[in-house]
C-alpha positions, -999 to 999 in steps of 0.1 A, spaced: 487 292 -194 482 326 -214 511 345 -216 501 382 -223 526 412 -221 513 445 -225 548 464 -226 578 455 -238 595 456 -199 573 432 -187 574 409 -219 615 413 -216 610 403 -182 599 369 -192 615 370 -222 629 330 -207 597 317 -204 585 330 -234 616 315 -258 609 281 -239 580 275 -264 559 262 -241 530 291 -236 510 311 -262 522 347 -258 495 379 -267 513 412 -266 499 447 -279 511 459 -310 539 485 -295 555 457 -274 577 443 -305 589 459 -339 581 439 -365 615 424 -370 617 414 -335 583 397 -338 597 386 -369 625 367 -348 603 353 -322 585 337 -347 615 321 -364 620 302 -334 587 285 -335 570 309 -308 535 315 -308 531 351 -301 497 368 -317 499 409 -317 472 424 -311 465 452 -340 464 483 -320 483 491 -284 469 480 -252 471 508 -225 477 488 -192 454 515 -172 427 516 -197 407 484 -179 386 482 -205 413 477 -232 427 451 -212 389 435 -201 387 435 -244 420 422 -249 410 392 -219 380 383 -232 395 382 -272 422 363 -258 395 335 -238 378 330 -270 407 316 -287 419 302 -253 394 293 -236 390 279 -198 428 290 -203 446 309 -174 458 342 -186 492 358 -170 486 391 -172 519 412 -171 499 442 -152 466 455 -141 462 491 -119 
């Protein structure tokens, strides 16, 4: 499984899931500062931002994100925080 937040709520929401190190996380680029990525990553996490924010209305922005996110992952399940 694909973890990828698009807000910071949503990743804070499974902010315990995440730490486990168990799931590759994908999040937008507004969802973290850079030291708080910064400290995610100290623990061994594998979070990839995204380079520019990911507006969770904008279905193509997230169909873009999905599909850049199957082609590092592929025949991966995604968890995808929200969709309208």
């Amino acid at each position: 499984m694909i973890i990828f937040a698009v807000t910071k709520k949503g990743f804070l929401e499974l902010e315990s899931v995440i730490t486990t190190g168990k799931y590759p996380v994908w999040i937008g680029s507004n969802v973290l500062s850079e030291s708080e990525l910064a400290s995610y990553r100290k623990m061994d996490l594998d979070i990839t931002n995204f380079s520019y924010e990911i507006d969770p209305a904008n279905n193509e922005e997230l169909d873009d994100a999905l599909a850049t996110i199957a082609e590092h992952h592929p025949n991966e399940r995604v968890w995808l925080e929200c969709r309208p």
